[in-house]
C-alpha positions as CSV (number, residue, x, y, z in Angstrom):
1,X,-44.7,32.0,-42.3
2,X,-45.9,29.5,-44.5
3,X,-48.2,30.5,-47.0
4,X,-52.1,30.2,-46.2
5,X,-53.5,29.4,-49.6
6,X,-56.3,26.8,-49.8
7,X,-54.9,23.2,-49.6
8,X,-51.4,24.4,-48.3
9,X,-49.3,23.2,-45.3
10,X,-48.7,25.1,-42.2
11,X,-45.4,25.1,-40.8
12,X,-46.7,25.7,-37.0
13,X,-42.9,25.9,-36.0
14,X,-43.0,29.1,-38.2
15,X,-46.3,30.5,-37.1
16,X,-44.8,29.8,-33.3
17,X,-41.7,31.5,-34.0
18,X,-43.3,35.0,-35.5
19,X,-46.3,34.3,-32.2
20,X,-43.8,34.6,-29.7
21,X,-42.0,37.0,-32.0
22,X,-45.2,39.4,-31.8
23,X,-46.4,38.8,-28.7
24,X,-42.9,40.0,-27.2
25,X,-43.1,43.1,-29.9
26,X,-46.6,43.9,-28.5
27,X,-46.1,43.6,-24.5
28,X,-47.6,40.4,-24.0
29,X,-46.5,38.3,-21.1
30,X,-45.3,34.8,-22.4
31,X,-45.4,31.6,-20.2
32,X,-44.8,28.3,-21.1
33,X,-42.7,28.8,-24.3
34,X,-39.9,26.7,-23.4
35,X,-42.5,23.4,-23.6
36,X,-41.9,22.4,-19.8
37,X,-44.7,21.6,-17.5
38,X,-47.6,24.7,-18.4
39,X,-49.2,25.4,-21.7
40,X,-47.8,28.2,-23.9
41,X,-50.2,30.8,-22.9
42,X,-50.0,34.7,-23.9
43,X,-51.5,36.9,-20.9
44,X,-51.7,41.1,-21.6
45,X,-51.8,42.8,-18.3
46,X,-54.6,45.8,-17.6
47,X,-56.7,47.0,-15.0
48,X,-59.9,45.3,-15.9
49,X,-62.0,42.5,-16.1
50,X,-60.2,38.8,-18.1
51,X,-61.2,38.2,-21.0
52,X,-60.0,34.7,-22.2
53,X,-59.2,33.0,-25.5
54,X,-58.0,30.2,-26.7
55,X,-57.7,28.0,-29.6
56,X,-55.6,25.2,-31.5
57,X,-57.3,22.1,-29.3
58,X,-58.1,20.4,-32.3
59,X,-54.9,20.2,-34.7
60,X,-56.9,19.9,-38.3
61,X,-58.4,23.6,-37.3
62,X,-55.6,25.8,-38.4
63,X,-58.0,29.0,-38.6
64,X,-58.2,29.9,-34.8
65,X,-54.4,29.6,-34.0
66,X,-54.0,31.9,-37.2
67,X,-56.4,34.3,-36.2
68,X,-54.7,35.2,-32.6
69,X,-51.5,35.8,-34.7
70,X,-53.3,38.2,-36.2
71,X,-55.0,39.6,-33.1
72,X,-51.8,40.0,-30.8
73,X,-51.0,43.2,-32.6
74,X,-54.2,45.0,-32.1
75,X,-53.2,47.2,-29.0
76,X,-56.3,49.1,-28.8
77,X,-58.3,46.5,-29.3
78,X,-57.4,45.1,-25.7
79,X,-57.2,48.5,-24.1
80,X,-59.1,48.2,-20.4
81,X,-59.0,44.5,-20.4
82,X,-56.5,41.3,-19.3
83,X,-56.3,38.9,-21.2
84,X,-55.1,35.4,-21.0
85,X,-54.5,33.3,-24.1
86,X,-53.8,30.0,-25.2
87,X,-53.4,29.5,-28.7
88,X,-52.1,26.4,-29.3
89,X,-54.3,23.7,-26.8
90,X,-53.0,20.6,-28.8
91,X,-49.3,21.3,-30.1
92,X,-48.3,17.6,-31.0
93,X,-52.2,17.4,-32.5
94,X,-51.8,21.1,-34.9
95,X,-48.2,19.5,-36.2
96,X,-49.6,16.5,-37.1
97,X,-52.5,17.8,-38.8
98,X,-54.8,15.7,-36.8
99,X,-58.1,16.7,-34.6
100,X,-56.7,14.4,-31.5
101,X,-53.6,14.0,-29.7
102,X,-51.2,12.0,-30.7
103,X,-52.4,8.9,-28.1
104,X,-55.7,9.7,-30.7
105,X,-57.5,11.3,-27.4
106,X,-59.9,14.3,-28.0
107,X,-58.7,16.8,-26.0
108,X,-62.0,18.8,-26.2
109,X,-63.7,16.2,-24.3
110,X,-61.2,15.8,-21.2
111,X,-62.1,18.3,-19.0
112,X,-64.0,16.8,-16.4
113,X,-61.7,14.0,-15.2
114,X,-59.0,14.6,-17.3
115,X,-56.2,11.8,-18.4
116,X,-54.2,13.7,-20.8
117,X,-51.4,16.2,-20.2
118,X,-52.4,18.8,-22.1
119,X,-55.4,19.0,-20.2
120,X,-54.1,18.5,-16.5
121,X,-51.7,21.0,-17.4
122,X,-54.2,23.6,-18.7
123,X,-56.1,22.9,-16.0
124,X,-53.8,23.9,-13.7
125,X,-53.4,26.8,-15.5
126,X,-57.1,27.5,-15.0
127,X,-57.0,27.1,-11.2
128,X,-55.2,30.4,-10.9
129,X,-57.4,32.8,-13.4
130,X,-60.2,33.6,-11.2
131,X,-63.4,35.1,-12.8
132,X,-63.7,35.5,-16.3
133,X,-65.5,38.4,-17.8
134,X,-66.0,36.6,-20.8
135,X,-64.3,33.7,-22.9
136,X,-64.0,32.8,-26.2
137,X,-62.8,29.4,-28.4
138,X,-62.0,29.3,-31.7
139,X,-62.8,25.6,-33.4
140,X,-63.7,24.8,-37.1
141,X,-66.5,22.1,-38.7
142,X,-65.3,20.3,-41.6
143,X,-69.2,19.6,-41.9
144,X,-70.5,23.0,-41.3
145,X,-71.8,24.6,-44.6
146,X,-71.2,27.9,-42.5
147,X,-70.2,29.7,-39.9
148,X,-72.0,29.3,-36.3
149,X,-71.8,29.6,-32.5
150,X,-71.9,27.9,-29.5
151,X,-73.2,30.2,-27.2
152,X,-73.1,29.9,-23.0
153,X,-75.0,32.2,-21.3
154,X,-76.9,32.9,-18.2
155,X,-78.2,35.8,-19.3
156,X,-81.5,34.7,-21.5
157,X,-80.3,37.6,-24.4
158,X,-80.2,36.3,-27.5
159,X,-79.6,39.7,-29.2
160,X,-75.8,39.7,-28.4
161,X,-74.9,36.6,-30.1
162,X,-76.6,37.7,-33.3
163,X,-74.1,41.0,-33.3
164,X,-72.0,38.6,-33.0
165,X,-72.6,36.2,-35.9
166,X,-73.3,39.1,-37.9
167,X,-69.7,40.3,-38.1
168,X,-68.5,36.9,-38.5
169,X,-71.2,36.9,-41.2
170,X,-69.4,39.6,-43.3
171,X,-66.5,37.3,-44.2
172,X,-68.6,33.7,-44.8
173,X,-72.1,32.6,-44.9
174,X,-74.2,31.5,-41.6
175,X,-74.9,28.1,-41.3
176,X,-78.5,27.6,-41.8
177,X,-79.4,24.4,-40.8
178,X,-81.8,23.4,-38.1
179,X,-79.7,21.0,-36.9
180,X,-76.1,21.6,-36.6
181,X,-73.5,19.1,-35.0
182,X,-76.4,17.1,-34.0
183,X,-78.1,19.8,-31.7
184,X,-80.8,22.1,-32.7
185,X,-79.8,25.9,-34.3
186,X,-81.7,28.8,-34.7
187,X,-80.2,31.1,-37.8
188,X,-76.4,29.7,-36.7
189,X,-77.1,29.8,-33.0
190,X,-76.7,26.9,-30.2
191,X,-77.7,28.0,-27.1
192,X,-76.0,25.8,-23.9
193,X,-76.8,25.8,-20.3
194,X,-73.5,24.4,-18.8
195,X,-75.6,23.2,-15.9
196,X,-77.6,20.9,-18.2
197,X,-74.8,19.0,-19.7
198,X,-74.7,15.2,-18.3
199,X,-72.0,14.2,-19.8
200,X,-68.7,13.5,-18.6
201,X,-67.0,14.2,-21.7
202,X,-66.7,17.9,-21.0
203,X,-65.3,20.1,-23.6
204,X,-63.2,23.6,-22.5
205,X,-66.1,25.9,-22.9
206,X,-68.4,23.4,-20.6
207,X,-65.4,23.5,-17.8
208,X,-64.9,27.6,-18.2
209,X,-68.5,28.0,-18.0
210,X,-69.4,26.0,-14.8
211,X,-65.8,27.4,-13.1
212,X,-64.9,30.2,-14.6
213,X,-67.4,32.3,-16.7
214,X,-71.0,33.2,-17.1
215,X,-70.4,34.2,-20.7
216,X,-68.9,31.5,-23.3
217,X,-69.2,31.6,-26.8
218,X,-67.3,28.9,-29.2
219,X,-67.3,30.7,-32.8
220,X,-67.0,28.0,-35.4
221,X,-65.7,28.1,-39.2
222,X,-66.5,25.6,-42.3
223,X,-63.3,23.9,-42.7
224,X,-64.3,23.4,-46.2
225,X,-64.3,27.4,-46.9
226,X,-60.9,29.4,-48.1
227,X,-58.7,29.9,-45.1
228,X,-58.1,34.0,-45.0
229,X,-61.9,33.8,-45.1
230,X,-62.1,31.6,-42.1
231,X,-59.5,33.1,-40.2
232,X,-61.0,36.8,-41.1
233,X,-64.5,35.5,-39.7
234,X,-62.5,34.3,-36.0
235,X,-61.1,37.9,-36.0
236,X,-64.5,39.6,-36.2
237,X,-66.1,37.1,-33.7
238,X,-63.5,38.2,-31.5
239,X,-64.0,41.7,-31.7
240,X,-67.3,41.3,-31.9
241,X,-67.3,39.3,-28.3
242,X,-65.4,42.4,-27.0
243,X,-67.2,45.0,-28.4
244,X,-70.8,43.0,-26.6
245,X,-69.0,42.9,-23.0
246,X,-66.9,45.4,-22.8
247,X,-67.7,47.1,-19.1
């Protein structure tokens, strides 16, 4: 795999190749691998609740796609769950380097009445997970001074998402602003109701929350920070996420 030193190039055909590589080594069911009609999505069979993650839906955030390479091996870490993964939402978008498609459409804002697809595709997908225990997806800022999180939740508890930014916390600085991404933060949390958003530009988390989940957190890196740091800070959001709804 390419190397992930600051500034470098990712060869994603690489990172795909060792993916499917460990996935395989680590008893993960692969579907969609062969880039016909259904997203390449990862699913690890068990007895309990889904848990859901995903990543790669914008192609200029490398660290998400990176850090489920480095999750796939962690066997105990999924012990009692199933889980159904997508790391690469945007494959034309993560090869080209660019946040978009290449038709320059933001997947992450397609959802609702989708026209790409990728989405219709994933969506698709989607229709046959059922209920979600909780999901997770991993996005970067290049205009983030820190780390932060989108948090979904119908459950008023704040407490949980702070556990949560704390581990990413040990790896990069929190994102102090009041106002992050245009919405209001408090310490590095956004806190969404998915049945207050008007738009129709839905991103993923707004569609899994209002189908699929009652808990949705998007944990976001600073594009501008080294990337082992950024992909170390997904990992611990991750296990964090696990660790705060595990049954």
């Amino acid at each position: 795999m390419a190397s992930t030193a600051p500034g470098s190039s990712i060869d994603w055909d690489c990172w795909r190749v060792e993916l499917l590589a460990c996935a395989a080594a680590h008893g993960w069911r692969i579907r969609g691998a062969d880039g016909g009609d259904e997203p390449l999505c990862l699913e690890r069979e068990g007895a309990g609740p889904v848990f859901y993650l995903s990543s790669g839906i914008h192609g200029d955030e490398p660290s998400g796609p990176l850090a489920i390479l480095a999750l796939l091996a962690r066997d105990s870490l999924w012990q009692g769950w199933r889980v159904v993964c997508f790391p690469e939402l945007n494959p034309r978008g993560l090869r080209a380097g660019t946040r978009e498609n290449p038709e320059g459409i933001d997947l992450n804002r397609d959802y609702a009445q989708p026209v790409t697809g990728e989405i219709r595709r994933h969506r698709r997908a989607l229709a046959a997970l059922g209920p979600v225990r909780a999901a997770v997806c991993l996005h970067e800022d290049w205009e983030a001074a820190g780390v932060y999180l989108y948090y979904l939740h119908r459950d008023a508890s704040v407490e949980p998402s702070r556990r949560v930014l704390a581990a990413m916390r040990r790896h990069l600085p929190v994102d102090l602003s009041p106002l992050i991404d245009g919405r209001e933060a408090d310490q590095g949390l956004i806190h969404r109701r998915p049945e207050d958003y008007a738009g129709q530009d839905w991103p993923e988390a707004i569609y899994l929350a209002r189908h699929h989940t009652d808990i949705c957190y998007t944990l976001e890196t600073p594009s501008g920070q080294i990337l082992e740091q950024r992909v170390a800070a997904h990992v611990a959001g991750v296990e964090a996420v696990l660790a705060e709804v595990r049954p």
